[in-house]
SETIMAR-93850 format. One record per residue (C-alpha): residue in one letter; x, y, z. Coordinates in pm, whole numbers, plus 50000, padded with zeros to 5 digits. Layout:
N
<rec r="A" xx="X" yy="Y" zz="Z"/>
...
***
This chain:
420
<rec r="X" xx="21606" yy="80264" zz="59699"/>
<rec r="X" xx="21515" yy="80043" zz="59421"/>
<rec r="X" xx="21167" yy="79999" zz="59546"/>
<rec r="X" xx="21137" yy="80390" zz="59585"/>
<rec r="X" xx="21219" yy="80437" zz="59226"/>
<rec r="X" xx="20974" yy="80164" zz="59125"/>
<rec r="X" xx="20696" yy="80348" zz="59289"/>
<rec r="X" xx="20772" yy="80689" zz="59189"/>
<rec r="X" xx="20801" yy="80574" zz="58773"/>
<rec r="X" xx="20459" yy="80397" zz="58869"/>
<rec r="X" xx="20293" yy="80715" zz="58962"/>
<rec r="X" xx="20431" yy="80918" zz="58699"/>
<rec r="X" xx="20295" yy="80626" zz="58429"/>
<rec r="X" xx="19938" yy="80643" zz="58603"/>
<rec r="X" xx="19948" yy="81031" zz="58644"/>
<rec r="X" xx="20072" yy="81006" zz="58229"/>
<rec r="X" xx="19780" yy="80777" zz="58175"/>
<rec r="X" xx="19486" yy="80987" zz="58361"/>
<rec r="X" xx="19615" yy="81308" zz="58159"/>
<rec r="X" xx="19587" yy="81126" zz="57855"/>
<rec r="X" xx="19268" yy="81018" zz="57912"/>
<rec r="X" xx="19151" yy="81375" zz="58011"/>
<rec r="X" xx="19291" yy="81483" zz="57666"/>
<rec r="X" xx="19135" yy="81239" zz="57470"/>
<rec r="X" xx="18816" yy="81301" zz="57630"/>
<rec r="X" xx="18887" yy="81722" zz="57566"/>
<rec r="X" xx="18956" yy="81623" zz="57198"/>
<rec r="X" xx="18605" yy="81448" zz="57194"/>
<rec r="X" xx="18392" yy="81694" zz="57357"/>
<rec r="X" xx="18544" yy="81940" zz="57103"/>
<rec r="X" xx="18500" yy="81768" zz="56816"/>
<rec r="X" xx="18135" yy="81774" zz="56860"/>
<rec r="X" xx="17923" yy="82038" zz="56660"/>
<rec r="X" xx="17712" yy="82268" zz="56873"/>
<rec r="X" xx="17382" yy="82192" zz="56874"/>
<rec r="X" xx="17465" yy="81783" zz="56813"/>
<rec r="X" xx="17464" yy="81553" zz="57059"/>
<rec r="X" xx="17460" yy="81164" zz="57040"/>
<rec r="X" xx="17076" yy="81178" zz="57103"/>
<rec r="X" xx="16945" yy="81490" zz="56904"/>
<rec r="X" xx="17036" yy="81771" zz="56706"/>
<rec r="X" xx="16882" yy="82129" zz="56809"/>
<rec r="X" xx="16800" yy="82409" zz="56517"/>
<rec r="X" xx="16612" yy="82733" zz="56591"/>
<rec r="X" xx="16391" yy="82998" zz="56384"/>
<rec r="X" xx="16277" yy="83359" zz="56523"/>
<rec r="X" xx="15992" yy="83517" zz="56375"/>
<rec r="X" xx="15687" yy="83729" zz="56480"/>
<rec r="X" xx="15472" yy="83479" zz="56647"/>
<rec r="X" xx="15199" yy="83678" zz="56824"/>
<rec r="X" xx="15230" yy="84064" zz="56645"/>
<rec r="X" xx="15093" yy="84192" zz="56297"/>
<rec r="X" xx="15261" yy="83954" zz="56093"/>
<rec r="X" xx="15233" yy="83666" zz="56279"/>
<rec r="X" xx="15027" yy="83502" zz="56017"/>
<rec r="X" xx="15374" yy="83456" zz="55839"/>
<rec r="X" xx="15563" yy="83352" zz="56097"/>
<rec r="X" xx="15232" yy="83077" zz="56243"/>
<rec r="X" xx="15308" yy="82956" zz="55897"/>
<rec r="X" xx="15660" yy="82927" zz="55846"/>
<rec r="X" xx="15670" yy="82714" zz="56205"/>
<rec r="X" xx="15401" yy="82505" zz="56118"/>
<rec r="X" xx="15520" yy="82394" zz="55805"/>
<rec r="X" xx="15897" yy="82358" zz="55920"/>
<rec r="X" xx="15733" yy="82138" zz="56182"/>
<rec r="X" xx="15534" yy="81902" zz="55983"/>
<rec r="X" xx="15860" yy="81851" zz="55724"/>
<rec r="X" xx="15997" yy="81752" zz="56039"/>
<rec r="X" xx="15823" yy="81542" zz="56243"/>
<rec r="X" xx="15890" yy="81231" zz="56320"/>
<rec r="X" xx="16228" yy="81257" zz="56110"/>
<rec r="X" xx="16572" yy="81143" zz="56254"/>
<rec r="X" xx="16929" yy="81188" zz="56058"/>
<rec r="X" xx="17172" yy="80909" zz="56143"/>
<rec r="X" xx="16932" yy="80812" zz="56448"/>
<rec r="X" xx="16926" yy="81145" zz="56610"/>
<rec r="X" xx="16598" yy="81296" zz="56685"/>
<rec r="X" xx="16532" yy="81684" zz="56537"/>
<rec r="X" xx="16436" yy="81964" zz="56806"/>
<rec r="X" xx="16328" yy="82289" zz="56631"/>
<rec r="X" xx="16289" yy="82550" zz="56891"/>
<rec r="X" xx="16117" yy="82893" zz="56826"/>
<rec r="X" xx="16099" yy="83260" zz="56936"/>
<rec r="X" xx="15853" yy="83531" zz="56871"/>
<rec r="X" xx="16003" yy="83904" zz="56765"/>
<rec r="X" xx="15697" yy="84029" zz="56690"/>
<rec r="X" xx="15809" yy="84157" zz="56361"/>
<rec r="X" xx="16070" yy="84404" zz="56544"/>
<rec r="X" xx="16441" yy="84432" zz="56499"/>
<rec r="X" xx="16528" yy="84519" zz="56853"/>
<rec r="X" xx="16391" yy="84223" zz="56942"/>
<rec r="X" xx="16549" yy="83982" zz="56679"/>
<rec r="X" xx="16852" yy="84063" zz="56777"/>
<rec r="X" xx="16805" yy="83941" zz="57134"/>
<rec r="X" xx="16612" yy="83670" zz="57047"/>
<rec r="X" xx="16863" yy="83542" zz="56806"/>
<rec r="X" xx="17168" yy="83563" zz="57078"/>
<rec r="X" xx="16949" yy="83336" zz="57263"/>
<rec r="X" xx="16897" yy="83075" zz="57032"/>
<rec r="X" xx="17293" yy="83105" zz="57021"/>
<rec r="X" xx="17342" yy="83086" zz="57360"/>
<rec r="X" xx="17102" yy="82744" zz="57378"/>
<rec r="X" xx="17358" yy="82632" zz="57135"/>
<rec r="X" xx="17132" yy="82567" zz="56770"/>
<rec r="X" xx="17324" yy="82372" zz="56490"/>
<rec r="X" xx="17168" yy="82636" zz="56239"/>
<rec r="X" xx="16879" yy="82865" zz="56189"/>
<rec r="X" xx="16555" yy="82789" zz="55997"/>
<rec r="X" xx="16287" yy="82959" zz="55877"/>
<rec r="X" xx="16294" yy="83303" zz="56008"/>
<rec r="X" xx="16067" yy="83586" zz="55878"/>
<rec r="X" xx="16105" yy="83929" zz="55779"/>
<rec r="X" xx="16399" yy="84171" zz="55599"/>
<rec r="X" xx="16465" yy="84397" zz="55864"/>
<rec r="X" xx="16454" yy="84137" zz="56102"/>
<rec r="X" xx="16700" yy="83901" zz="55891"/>
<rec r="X" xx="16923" yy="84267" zz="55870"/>
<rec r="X" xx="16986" yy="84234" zz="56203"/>
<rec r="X" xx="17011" yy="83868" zz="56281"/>
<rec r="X" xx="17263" yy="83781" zz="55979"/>
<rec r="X" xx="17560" yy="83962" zz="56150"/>
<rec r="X" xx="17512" yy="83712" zz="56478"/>
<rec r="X" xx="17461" yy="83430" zz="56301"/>
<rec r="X" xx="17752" yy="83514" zz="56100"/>
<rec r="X" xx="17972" yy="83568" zz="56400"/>
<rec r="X" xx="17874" yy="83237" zz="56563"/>
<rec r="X" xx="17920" yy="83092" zz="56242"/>
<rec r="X" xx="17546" yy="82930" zz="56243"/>
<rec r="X" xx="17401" yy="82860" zz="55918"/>
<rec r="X" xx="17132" yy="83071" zz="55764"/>
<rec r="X" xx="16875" yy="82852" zz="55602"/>
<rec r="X" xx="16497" yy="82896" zz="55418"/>
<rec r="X" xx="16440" yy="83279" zz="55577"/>
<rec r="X" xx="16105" yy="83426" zz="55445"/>
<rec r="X" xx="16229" yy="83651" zz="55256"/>
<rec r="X" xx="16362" yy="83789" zz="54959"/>
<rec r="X" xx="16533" yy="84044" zz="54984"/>
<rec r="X" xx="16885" yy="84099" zz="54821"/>
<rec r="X" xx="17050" yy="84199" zz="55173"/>
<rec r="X" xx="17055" yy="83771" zz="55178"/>
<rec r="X" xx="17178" yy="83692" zz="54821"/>
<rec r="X" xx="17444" yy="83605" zz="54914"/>
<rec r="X" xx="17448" yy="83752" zz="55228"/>
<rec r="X" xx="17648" yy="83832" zz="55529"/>
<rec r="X" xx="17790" yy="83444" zz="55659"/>
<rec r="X" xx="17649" yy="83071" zz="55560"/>
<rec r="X" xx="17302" yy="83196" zz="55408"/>
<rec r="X" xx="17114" yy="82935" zz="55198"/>
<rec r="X" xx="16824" yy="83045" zz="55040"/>
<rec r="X" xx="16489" yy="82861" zz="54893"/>
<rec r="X" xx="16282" yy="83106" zz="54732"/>
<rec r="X" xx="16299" yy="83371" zz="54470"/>
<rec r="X" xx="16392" yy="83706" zz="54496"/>
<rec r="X" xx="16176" yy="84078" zz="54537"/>
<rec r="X" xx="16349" yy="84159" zz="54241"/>
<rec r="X" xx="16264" yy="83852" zz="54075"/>
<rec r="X" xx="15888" yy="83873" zz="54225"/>
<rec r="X" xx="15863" yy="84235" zz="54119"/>
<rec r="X" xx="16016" yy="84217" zz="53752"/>
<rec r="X" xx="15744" yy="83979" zz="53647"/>
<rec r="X" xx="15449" yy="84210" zz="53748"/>
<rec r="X" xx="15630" yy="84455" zz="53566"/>
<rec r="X" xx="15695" yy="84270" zz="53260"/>
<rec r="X" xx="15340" yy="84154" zz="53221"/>
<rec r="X" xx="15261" yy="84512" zz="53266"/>
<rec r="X" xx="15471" yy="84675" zz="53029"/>
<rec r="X" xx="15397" yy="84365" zz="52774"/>
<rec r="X" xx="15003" yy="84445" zz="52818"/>
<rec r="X" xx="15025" yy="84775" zz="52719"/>
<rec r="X" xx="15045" yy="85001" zz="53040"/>
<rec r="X" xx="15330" yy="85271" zz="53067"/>
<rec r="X" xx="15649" yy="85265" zz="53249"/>
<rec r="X" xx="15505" yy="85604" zz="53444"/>
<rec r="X" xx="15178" yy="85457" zz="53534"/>
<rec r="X" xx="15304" yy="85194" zz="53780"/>
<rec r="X" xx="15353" yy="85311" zz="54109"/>
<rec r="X" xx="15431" yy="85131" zz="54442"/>
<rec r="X" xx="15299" yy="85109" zz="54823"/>
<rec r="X" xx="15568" yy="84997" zz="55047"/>
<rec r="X" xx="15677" yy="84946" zz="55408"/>
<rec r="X" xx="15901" yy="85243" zz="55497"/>
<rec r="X" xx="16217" yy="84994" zz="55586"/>
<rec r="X" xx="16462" yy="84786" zz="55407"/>
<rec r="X" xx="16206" yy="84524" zz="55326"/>
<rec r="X" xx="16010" yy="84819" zz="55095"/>
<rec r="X" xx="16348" yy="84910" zz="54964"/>
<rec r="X" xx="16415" yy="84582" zz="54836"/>
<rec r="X" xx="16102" yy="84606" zz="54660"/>
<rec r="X" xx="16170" yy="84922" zz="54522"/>
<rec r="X" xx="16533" yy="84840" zz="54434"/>
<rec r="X" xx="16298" yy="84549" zz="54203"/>
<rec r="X" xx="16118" yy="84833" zz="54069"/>
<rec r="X" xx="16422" yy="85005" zz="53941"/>
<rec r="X" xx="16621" yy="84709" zz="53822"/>
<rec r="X" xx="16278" yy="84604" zz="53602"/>
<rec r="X" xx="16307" yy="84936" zz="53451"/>
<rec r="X" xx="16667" yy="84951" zz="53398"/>
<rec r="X" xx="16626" yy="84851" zz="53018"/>
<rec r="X" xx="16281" yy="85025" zz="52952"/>
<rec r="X" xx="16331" yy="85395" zz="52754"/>
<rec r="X" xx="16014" yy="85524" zz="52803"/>
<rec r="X" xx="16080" yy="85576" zz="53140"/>
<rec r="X" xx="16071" yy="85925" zz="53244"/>
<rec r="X" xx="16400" yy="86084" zz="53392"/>
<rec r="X" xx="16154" yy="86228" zz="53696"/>
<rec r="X" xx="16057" yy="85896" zz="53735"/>
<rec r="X" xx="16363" yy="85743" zz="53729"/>
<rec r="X" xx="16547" yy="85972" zz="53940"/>
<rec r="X" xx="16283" yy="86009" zz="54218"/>
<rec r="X" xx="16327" yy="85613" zz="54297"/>
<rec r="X" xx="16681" yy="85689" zz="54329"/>
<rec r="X" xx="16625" yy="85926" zz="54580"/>
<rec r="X" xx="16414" yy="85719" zz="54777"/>
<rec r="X" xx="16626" yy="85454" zz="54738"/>
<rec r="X" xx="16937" yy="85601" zz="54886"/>
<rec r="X" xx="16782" yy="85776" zz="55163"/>
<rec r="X" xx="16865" yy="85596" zz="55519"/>
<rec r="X" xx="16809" yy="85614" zz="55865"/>
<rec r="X" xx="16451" yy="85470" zz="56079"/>
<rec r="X" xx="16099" yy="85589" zz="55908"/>
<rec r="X" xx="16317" yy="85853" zz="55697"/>
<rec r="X" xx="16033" yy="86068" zz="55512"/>
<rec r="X" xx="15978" yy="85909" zz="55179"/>
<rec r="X" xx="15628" yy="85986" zz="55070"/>
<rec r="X" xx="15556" yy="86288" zz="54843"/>
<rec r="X" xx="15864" yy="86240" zz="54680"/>
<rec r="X" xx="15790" yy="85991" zz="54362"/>
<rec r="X" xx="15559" yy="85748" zz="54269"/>
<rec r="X" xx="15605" yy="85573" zz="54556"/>
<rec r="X" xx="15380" yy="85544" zz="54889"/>
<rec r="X" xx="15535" yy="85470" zz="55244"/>
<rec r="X" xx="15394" yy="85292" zz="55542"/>
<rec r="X" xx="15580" yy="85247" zz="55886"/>
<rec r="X" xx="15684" yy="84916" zz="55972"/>
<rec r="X" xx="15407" yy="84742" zz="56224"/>
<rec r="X" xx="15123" yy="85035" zz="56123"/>
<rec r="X" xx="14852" yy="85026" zz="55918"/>
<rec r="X" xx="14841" yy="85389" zz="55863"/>
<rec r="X" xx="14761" yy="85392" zz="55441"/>
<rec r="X" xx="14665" yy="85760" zz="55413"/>
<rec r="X" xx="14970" yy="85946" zz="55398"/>
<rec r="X" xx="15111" yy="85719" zz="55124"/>
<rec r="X" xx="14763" yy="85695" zz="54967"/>
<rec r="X" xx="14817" yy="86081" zz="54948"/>
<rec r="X" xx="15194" yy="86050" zz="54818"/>
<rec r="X" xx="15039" yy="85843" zz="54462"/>
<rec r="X" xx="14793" yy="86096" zz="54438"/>
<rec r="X" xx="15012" yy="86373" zz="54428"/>
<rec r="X" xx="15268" yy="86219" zz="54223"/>
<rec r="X" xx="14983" yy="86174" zz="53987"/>
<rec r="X" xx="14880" yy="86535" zz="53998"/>
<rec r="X" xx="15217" yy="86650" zz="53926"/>
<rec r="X" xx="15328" yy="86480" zz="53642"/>
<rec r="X" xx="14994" yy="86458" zz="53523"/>
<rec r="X" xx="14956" yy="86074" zz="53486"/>
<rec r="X" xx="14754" yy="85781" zz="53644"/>
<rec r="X" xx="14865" yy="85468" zz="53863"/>
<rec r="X" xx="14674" yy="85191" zz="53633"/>
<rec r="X" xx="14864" yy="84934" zz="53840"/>
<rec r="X" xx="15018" yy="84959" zz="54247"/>
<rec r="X" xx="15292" yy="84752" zz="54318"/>
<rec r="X" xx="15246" yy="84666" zz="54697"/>
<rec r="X" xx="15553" yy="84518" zz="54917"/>
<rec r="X" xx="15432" yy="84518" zz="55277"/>
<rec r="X" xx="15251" yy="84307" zz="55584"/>
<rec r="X" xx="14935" yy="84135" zz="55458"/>
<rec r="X" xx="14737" yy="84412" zz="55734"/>
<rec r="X" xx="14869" yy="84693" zz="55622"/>
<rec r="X" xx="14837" yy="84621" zz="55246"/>
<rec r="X" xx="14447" yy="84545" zz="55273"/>
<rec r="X" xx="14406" yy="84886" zz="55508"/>
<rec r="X" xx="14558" yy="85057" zz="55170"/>
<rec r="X" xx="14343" yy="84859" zz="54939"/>
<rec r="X" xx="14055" yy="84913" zz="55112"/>
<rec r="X" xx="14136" yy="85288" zz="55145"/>
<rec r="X" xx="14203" yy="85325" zz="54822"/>
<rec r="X" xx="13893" yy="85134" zz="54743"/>
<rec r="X" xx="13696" yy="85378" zz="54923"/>
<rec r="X" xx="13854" yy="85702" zz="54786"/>
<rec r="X" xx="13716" yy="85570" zz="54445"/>
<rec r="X" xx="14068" yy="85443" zz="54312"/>
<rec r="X" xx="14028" yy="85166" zz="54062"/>
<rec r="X" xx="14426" yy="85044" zz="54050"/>
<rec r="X" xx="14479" yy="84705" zz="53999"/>
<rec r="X" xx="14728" yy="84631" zz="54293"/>
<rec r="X" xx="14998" yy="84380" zz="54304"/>
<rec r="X" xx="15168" yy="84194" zz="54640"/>
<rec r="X" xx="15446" yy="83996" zz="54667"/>
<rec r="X" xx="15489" yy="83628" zz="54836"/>
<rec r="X" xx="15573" yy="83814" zz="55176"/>
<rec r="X" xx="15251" yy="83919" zz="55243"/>
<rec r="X" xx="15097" yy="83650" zz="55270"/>
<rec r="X" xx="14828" yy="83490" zz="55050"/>
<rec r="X" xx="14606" yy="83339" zz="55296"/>
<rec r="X" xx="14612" yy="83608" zz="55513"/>
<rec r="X" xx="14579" yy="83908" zz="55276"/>
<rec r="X" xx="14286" yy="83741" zz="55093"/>
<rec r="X" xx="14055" yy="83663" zz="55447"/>
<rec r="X" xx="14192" yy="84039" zz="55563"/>
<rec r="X" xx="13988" yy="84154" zz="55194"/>
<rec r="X" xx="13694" yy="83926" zz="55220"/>
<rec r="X" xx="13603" yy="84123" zz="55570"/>
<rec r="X" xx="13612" yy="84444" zz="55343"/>
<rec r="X" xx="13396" yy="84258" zz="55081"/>
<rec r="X" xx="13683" yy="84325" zz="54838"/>
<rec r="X" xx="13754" yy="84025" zz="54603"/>
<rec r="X" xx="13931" yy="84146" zz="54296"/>
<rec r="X" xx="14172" yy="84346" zz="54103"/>
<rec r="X" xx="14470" yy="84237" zz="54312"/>
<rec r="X" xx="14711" yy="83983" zz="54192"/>
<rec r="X" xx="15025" yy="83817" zz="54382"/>
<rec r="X" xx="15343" yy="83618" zz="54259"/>
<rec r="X" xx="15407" yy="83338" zz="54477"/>
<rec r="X" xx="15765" yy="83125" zz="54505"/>
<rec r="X" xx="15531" yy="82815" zz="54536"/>
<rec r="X" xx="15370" yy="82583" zz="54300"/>
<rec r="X" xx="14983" yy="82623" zz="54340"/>
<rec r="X" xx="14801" yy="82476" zz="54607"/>
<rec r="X" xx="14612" yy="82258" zz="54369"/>
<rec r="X" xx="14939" yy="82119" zz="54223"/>
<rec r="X" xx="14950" yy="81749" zz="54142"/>
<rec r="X" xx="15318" yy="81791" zz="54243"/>
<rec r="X" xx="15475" yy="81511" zz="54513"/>
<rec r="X" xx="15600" yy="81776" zz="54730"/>
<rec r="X" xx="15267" yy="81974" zz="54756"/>
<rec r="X" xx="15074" yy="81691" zz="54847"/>
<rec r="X" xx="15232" yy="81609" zz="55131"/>
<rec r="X" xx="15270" yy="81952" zz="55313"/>
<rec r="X" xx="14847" yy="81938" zz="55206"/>
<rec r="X" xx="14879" yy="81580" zz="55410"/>
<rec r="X" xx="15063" yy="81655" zz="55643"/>
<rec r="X" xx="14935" yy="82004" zz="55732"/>
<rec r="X" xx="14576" yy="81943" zz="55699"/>
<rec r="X" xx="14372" yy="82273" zz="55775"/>
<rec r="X" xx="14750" yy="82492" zz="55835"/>
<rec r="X" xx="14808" yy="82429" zz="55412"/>
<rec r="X" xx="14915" yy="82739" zz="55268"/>
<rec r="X" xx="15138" yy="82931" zz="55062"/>
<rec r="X" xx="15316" yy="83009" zz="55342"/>
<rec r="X" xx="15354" yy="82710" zz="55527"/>
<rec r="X" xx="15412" yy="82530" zz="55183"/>
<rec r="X" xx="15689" yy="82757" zz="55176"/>
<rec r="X" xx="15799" yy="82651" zz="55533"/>
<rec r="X" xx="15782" yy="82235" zz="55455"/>
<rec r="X" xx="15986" yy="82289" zz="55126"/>
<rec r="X" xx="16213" yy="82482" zz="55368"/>
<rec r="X" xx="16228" yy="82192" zz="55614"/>
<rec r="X" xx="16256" yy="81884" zz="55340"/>
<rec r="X" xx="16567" yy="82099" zz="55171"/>
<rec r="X" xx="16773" yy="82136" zz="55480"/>
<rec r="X" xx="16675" yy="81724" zz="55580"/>
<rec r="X" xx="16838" yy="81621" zz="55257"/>
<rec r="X" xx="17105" yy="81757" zz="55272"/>
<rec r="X" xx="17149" yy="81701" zz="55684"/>
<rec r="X" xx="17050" yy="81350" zz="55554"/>
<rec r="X" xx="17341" yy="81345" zz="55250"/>
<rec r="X" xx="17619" yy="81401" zz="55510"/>
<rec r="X" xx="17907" yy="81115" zz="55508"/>
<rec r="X" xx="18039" yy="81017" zz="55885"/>
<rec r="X" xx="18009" yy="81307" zz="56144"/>
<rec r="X" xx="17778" yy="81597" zz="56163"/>
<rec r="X" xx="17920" yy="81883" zz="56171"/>
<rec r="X" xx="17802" yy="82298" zz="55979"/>
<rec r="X" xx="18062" yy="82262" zz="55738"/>
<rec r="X" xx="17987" yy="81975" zz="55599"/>
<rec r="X" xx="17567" yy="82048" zz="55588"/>
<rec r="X" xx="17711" yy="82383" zz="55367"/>
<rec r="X" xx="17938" yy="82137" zz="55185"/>
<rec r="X" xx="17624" yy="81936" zz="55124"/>
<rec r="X" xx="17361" yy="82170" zz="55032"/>
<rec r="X" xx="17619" yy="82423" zz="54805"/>
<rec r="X" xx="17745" yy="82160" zz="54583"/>
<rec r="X" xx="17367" yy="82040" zz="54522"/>
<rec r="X" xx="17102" yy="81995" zz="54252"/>
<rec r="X" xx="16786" yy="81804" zz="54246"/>
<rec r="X" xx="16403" yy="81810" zz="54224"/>
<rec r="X" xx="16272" yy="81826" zz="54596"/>
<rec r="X" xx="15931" yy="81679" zz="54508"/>
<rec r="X" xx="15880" yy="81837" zz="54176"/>
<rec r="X" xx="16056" yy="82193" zz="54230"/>
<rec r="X" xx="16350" yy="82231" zz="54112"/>
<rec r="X" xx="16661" yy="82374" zz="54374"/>
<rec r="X" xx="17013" yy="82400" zz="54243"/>
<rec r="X" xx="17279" yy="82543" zz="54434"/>
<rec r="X" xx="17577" yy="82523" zz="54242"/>
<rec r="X" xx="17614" yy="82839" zz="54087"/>
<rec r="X" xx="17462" yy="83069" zz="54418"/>
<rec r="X" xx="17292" yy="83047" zz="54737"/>
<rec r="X" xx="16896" yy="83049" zz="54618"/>
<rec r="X" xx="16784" yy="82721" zz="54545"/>
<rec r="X" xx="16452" yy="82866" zz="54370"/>
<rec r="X" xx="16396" yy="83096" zz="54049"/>
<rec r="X" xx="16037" yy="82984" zz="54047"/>
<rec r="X" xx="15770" yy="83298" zz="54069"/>
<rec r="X" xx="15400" yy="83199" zz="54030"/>
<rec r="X" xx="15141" yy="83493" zz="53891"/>
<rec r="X" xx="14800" yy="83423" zz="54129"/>
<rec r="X" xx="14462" yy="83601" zz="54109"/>
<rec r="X" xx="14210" yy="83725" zz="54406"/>
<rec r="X" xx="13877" yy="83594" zz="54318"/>
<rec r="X" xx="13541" yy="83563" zz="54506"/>
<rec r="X" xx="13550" yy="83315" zz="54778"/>
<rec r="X" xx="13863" yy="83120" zz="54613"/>
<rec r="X" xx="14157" yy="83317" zz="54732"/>
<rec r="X" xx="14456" yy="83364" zz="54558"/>
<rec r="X" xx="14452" yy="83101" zz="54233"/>
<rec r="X" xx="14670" yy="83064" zz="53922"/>
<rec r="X" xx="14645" yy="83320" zz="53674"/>
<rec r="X" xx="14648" yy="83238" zz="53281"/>
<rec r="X" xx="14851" yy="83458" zz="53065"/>
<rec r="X" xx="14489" yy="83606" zz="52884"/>
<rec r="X" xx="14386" yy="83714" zz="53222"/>
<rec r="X" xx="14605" yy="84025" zz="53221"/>
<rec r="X" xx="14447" yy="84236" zz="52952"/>
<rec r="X" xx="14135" yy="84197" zz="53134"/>
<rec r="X" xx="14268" yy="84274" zz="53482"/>
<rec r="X" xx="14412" yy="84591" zz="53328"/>
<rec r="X" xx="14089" yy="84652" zz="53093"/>
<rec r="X" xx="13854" yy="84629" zz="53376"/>
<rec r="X" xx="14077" yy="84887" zz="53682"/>
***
């Protein structure tokens, strides 16, 4: 009887040991962070890879990548995966639930507004950090979940066209706008408005027809012949109808467009420069970062067009003397751009502060990281302690003959709006 007993308390202790085991080894799988494992830790970006914009989204990877290679953070190797959208929302969306389902630790460097409308939410639910997406639209500042942002803002981007404008003589009512007929237009717009908010020479038509364009929703609603404001659809390059929209607006209240501000793909803005070119137009035109420098300025030199268009950039200048420019140039070779500048600064922000983490990796403490931070990432200045955009910095740039886009001096205005 004795011996019975023995044996039974032994095989209760052994089955108390295995279970113990099993739940300290159920504790350690948990404890791990999705997308970390003891080897490698897996991010993901979705942009448009082969469509329209894909120029952006070439970029954006290729920059990412060279911040990135050969990199490890406490010995684990990096593994950025990517997915094309082409630029569409419908796709995003199922592009991004992959990239959750593969299990990424956060997501990098996607392109686009509409695209980042629709992504956000999933993210948000699967609580995967947002980092360095090409945009900047407001819908992100702060944003729906753990968004971190480099650059500057549309607003930002678009209020210092329109200062320089208004400072260099031209009238609230003369600057008009070409935009993509979606929230990544809108966002522009919304800039438009906000830069105006303090100016009194604004007319009430004026001011009143951007509100109406503003606030109307739905897919492609019909925005053109409304204000001083132009609409393309998203992935088109169709310029004529909101060619025709400026030109009535003009007709009715019996002013000029001395200056178009353009928020759009880099394709579709040079199909409206160069049909406005050829309808006789001499408007100086204005793009923001989005559209791409590189891209927008080899689109023009096909059309033989190499002036009168300016672009703010969130970048230093290519020709910068700045640590952090010369080595995307370095490491990027013939891929350096404004964009995929854009995309190493992206990459070398989330590294430091993947690399600053204490002990194990885990999302909240990369946020913890990055949100209490401030420093000089290779000469530009990123602070995140008082909200999610690292970056204030907007750059004015200049198209000119076989140069590109290059820095514009502060005396260069009054001849760009002298001379169109």
């Amino acid at each position: 009887m004795i011996k019975a007993i023995n044996i039974n308390i032994q095989k209760k202790l052994g089955q108390g040991i295995i279970w113990l085991i099993l739940f300290s080894l159920s504790i350690t799988v948990e404890a791990v962070e999705t997308g970390v494992t003891s080897n490698s830790i897996r991010i993901g970006g979705v942009m448009d890879l082969n469509g329209r914009s894909k120029g952006l989204g070439l970029g954006m990877k290729a920059g990412i990548e060279a911040a990135l290679k050969g990199q490890k953070i406490q010995g684990k190797s990096i593994e950025y995966i990517t997915s094309n959208d082409s630029y569409t929302p419908q796709k995003t969306i199922d592009e991004t639930q992959n990239m959750v389902d593969r299990g990424i630790f956060a997501m990098i460097g996607n392109v686009g507004t509409p695209t980042a409308k629709v992504s956000l939410p999933i993210l948000a639910q699967n609580r995967v950090p947002a980092v360095g997406f090409f945009t900047g639209a407001g819908l992100l500042r702060p944003g729906v979940g753990d968004v971190t942002n480099y650059r500057a803002s549309y607003v930002q981007e678009t209020a210092a066209v329109i200062s320089a404008a208004l400072a260099n003589g031209i009238k609230a009512d003369e600057i008009c706008a070409f935009v993509q007929n979606d929230a990544y237009g809108m966002a522009g717009v919304t800039g438009i408005k906000r830069a105006f908010a303090g100016v009194n020479q604004l007319s009430t038509q004026t001011r009143n027809a951007l509100n109406q364009i503003i606030e109307m929703e739905g897919e492609n609603p019909q925005r053109n012949s409304i204000g001083p404001v132009g609409v393309y659809q998203r992935n088109t390059n169709i310029s004529a109808p909101g060619y025709k929209s400026l030109k009535a607006w003009e007709q009715a209240q019996s002013i000029s467009c001395k200056i178009v501000v353009t928020v759009g793909a880099y394709t579709a803005i040079a199909k409206f420069i160069e049909y406005s070119r050829y309808k006789g137009e001499t408007w100086l035109v204005s793009a923001v970062s989005f559209t791409g420098a590189g891209n927008l300025s080899s689109t023009l030199a096909s059309a033989n067009i190499f002036d009168g268009v300016i672009m703010t950039q969130v970048v230093p200048p290519l020709d910068s003397e700045l640590e952090i420019v010369q080595r995307a140039k370095n490491a990027l070779g013939s891929k350096f751009g404004y964009v995929s500048l854009e995309g190493y600064i992206v990459g070398k922000m989330w590294l430091k502060a993947m690399n600053d983490i204490k002990g194990e990796i885990t999302r909240a403490k990369f946020l913890e990281s990055i949100r209490s931070s401030q420093y000089s990432q290779g000469g530009v200045d990123l602070n995140f302690t008082d909200d999610n955009q690292g970056s204030d910095l907007v750059v004015m740039t200049r198209l000119g003959a076989d140069s590109g886009f290059q820095p514009m001096q502060d005396n260069e205005w009054s001849v760009l709006f002298n001379t169109h």
